[in-house]
FITI-681152 format. One record per atom (N, C-alpha, C, O): x, y, z; residue number from 1. Coordinates in Angstrom, 2 decimals, padded with zeros to 5 digits. Each point is the difference from the previous one (the first is absolute). Example, Ala and Ser with C-alpha at 12.3 -4.5 7.8 and 13.67 -1.06 7.14 Angstrom:
<nodes>
<<013.19,-005.69,007.80>,1>;
<<-000.89,001.19,000.00>,1>;
<<000.90,001.20,000.00>,1>;
<<001.04,-000.02,000.66>,1>;
<<-001.39,001.07,-001.38>,2>;
<<000.82,001.19,000.06>,2>;
<<-000.77,001.09,000.73>,2>;
<<000.51,001.11,000.17>,2>;
</nodes>
This chain:
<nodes>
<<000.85,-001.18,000.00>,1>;
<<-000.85,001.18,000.00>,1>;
<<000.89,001.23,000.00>,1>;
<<000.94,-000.06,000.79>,1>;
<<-001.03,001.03,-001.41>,2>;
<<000.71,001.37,000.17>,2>;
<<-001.16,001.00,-000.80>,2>;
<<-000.47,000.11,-001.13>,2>;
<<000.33,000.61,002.64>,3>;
<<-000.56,001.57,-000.20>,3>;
<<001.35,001.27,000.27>,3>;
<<001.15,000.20,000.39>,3>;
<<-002.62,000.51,-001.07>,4>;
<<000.99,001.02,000.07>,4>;
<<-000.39,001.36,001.51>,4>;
<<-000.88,-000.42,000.75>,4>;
<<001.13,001.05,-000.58>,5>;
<<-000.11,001.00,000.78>,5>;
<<000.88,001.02,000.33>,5>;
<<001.18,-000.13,000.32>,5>;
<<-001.84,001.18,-000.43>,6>;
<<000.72,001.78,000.13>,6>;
<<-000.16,000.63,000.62>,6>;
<<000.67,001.03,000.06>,6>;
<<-001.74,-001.31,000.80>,7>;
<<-000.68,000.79,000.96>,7>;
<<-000.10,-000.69,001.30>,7>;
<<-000.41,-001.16,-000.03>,7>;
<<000.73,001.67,001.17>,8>;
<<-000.31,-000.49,001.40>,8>;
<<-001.71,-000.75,-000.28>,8>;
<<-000.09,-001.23,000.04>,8>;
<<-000.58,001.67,-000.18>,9>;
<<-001.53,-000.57,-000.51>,9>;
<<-000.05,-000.93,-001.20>,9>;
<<-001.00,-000.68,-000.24>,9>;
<<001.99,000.65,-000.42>,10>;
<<-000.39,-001.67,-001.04>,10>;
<<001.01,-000.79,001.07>,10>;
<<000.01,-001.23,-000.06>,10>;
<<000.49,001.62,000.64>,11>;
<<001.05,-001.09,000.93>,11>;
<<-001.15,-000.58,000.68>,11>;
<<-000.59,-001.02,-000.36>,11>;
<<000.35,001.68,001.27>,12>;
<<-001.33,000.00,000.72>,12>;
<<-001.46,-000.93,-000.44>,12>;
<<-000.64,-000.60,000.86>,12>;
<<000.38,000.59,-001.80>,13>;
<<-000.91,-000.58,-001.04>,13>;
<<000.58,-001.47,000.16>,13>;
<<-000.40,-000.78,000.85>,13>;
<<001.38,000.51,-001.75>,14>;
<<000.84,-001.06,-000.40>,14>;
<<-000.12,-001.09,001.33>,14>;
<<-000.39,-001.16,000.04>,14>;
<<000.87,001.99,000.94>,15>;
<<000.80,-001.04,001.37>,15>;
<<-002.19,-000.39,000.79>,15>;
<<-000.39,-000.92,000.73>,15>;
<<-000.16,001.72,-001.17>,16>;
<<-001.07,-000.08,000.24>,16>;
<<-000.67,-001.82,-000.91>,16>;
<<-000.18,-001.15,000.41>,16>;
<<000.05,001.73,-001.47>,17>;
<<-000.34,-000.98,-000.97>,17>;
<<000.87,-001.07,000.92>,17>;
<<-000.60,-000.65,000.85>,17>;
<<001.75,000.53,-001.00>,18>;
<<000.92,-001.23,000.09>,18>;
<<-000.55,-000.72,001.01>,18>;
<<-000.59,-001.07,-000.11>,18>;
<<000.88,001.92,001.47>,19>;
<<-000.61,-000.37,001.28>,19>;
<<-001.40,-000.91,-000.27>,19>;
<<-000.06,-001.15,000.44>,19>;
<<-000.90,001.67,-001.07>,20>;
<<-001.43,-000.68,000.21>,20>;
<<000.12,-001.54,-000.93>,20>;
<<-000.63,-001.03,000.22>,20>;
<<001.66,001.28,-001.30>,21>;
<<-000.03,-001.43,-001.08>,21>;
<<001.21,-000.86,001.40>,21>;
<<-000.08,-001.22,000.17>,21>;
<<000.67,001.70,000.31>,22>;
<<000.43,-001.42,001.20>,22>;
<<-001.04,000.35,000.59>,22>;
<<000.61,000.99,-000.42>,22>;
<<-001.80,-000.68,001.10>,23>;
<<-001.17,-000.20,000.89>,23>;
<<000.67,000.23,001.29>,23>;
<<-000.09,-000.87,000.87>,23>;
<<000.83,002.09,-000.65>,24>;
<<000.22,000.50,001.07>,24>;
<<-000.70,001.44,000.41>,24>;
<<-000.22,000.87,-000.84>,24>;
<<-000.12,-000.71,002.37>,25>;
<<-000.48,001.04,000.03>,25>;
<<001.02,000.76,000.54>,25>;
<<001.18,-000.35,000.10>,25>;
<<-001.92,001.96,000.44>,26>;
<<001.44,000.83,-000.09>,26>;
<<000.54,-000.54,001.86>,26>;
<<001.11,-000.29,-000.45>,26>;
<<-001.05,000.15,001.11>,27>;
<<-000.12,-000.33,000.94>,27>;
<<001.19,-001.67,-000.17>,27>;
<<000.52,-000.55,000.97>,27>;
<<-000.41,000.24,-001.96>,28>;
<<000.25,-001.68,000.08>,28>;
<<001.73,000.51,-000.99>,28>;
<<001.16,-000.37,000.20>,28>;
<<-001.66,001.15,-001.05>,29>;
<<001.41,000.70,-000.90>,29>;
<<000.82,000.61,000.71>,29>;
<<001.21,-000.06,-000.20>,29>;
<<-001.85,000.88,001.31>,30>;
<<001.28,000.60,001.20>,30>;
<<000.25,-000.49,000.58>,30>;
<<001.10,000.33,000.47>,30>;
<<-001.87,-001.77,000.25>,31>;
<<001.05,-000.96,000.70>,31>;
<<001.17,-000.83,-000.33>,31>;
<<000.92,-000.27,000.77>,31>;
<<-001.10,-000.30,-002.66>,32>;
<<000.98,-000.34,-000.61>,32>;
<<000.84,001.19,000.37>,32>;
<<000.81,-000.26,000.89>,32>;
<<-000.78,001.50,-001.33>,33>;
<<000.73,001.06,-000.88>,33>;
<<000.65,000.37,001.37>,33>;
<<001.20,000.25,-000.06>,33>;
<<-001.71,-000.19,001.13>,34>;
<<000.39,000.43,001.27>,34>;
<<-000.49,001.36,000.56>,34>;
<<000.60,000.65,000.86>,34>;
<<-001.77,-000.31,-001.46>,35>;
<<-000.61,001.22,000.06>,35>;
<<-001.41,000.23,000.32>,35>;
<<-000.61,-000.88,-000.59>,35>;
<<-000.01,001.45,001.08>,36>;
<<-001.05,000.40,000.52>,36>;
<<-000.89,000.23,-001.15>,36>;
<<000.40,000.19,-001.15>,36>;
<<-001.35,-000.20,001.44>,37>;
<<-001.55,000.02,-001.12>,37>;
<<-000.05,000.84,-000.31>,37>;
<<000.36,000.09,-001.18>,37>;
<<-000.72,001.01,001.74>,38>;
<<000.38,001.38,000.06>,38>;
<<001.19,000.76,-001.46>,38>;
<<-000.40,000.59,-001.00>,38>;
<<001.81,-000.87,001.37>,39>;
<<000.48,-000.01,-001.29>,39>;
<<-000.46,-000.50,-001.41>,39>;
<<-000.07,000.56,-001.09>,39>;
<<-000.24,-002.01,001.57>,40>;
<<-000.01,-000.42,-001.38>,40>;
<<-001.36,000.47,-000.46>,40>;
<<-000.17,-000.30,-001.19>,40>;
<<-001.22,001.18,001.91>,41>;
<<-000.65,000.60,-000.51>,41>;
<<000.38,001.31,-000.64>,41>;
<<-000.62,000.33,-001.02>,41>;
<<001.72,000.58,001.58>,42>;
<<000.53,001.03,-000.78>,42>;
<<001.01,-000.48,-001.08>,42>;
<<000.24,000.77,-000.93>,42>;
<<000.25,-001.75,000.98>,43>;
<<000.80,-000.27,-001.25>,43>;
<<-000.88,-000.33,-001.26>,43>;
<<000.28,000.32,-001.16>,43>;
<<-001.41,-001.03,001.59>,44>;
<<-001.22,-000.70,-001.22>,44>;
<<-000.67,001.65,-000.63>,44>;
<<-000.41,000.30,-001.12>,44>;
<<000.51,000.54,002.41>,45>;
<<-000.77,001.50,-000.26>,45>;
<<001.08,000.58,-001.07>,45>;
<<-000.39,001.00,-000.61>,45>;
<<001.48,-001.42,000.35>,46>;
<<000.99,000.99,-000.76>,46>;
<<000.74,001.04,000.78>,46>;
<<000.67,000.90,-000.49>,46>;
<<-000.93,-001.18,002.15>,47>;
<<000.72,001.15,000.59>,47>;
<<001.42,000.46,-000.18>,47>;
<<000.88,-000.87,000.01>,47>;
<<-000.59,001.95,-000.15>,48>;
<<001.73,000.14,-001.13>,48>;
<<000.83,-000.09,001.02>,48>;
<<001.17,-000.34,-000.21>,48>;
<<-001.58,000.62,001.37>,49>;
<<001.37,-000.22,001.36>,49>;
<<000.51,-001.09,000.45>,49>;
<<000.86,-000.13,000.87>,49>;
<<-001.48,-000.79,-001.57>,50>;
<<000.29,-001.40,000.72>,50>;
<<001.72,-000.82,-000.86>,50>;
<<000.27,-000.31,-001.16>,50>;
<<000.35,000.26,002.18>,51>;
<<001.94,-000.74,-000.04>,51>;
<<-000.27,-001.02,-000.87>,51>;
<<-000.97,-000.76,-000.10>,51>;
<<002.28,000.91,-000.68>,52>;
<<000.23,-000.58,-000.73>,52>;
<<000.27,-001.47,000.73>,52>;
<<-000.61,-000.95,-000.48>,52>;
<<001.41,000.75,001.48>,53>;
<<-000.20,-001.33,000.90>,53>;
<<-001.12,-000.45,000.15>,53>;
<<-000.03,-001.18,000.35>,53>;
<<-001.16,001.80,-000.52>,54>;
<<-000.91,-000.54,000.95>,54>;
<<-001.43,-000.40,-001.40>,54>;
<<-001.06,-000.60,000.18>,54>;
<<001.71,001.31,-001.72>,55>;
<<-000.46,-000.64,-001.09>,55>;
<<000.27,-001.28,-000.51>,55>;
<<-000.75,-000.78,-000.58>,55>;
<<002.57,000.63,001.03>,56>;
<<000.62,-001.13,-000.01>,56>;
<<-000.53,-001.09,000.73>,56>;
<<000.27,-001.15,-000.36>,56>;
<<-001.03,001.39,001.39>,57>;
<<-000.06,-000.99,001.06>,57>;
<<-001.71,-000.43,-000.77>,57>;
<<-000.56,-001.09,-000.14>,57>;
<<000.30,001.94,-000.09>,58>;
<<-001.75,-000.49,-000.61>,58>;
<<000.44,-000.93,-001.59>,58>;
<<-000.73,-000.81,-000.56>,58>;
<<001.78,001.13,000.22>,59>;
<<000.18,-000.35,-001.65>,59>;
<<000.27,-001.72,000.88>,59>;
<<-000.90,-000.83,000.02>,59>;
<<001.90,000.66,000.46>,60>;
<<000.19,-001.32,000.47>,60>;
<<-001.15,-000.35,000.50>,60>;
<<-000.54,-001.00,-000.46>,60>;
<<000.08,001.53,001.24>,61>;
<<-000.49,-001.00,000.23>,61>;
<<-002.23,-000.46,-000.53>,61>;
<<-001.00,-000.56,000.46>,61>;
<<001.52,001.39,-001.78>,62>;
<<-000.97,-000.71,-000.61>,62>;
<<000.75,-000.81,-001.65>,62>;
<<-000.62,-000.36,-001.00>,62>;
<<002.06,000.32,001.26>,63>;
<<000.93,-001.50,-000.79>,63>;
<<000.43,001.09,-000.98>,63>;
<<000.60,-000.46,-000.97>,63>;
<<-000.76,001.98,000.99>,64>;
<<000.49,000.89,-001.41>,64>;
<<001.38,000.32,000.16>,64>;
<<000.64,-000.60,000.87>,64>;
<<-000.18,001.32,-001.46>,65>;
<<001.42,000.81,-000.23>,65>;
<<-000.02,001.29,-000.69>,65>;
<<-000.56,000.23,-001.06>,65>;
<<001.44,000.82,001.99>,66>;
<<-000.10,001.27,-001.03>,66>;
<<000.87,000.07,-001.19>,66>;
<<001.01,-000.68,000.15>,66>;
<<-001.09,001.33,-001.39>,67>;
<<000.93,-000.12,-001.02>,67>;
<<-000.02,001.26,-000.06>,67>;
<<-000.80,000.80,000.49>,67>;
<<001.91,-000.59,-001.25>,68>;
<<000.12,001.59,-000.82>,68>;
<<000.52,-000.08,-001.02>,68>;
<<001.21,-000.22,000.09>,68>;
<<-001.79,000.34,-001.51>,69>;
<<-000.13,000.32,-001.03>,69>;
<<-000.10,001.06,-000.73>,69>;
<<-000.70,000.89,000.48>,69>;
<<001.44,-000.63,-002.03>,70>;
<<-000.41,001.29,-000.13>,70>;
<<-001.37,000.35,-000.17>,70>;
<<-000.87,-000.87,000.11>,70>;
<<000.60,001.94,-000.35>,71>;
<<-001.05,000.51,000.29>,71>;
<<-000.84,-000.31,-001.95>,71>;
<<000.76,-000.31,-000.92>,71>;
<<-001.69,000.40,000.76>,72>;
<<-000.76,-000.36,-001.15>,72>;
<<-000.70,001.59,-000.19>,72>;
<<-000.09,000.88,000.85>,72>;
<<-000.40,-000.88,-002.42>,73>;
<<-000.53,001.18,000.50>,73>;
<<-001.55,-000.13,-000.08>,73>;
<<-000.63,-001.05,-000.08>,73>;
<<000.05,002.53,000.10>,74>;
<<-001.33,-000.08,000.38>,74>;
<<000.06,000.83,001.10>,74>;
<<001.07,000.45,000.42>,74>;
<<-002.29,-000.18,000.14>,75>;
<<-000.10,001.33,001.47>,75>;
<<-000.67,-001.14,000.75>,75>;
<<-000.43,-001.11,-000.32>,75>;
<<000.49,001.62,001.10>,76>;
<<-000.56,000.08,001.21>,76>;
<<-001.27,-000.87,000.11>,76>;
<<-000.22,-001.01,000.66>,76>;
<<-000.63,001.77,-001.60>,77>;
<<-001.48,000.25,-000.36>,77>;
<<-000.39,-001.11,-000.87>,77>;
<<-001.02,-000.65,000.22>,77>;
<<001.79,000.41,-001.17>,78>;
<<000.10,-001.45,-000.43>,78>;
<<-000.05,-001.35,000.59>,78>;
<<-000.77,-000.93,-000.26>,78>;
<<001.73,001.00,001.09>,79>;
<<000.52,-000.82,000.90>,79>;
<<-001.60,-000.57,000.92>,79>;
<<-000.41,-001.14,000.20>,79>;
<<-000.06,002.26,000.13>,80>;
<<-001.41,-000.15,001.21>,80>;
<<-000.50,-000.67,-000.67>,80>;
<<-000.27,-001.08,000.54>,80>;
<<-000.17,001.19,-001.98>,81>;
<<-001.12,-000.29,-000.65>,81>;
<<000.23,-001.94,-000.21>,81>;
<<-000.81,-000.73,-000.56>,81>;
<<001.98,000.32,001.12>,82>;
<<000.32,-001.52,-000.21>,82>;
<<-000.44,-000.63,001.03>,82>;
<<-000.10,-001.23,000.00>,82>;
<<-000.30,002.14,001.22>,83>;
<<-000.34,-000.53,001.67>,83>;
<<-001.61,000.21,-000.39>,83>;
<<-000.87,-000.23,000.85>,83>;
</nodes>
């Protein structure tokens, strides 16, 4: 599987989706991840403050990995319209 995302809010989206296709709730993803419900409701919200550690810790532990690639083009606005 590979999405894409540009925005704190398609991140957000994505880890959302992912979460519900393993049939976890948010509550069950922060105990893997080591984090409180709470976060992983502002991370699913797109909240932009949330550590880069603590994206890492949600990517594991729903089995993903971050990559960095160059960038493709297209805006922004494009991009939404795939979520």
């Amino acid at each position: 599987m590979t999405d894409l995302a540009r925005t704190p809010t398609q991140l957000g989206n994505f880890i959302r989706r992912t979460r519900k296709k393993h049939a976890l709730n948010q509550t069950q993803l922060g105990a893997k991840a080591g984090l409180r419900q709470e976060t992983i409701s502002l991370i699913e919200a797109g909240n932009p403050a949330a550590k880069i550690e603590t994206i890492l810790a949600v990517l594991a532990a729903l089995d993903l990995e971050f990559r960095i690639v160059p960038r493709t083009r297209g805006g922004a606005k494009d991009i939404e319209d795939i979520f």
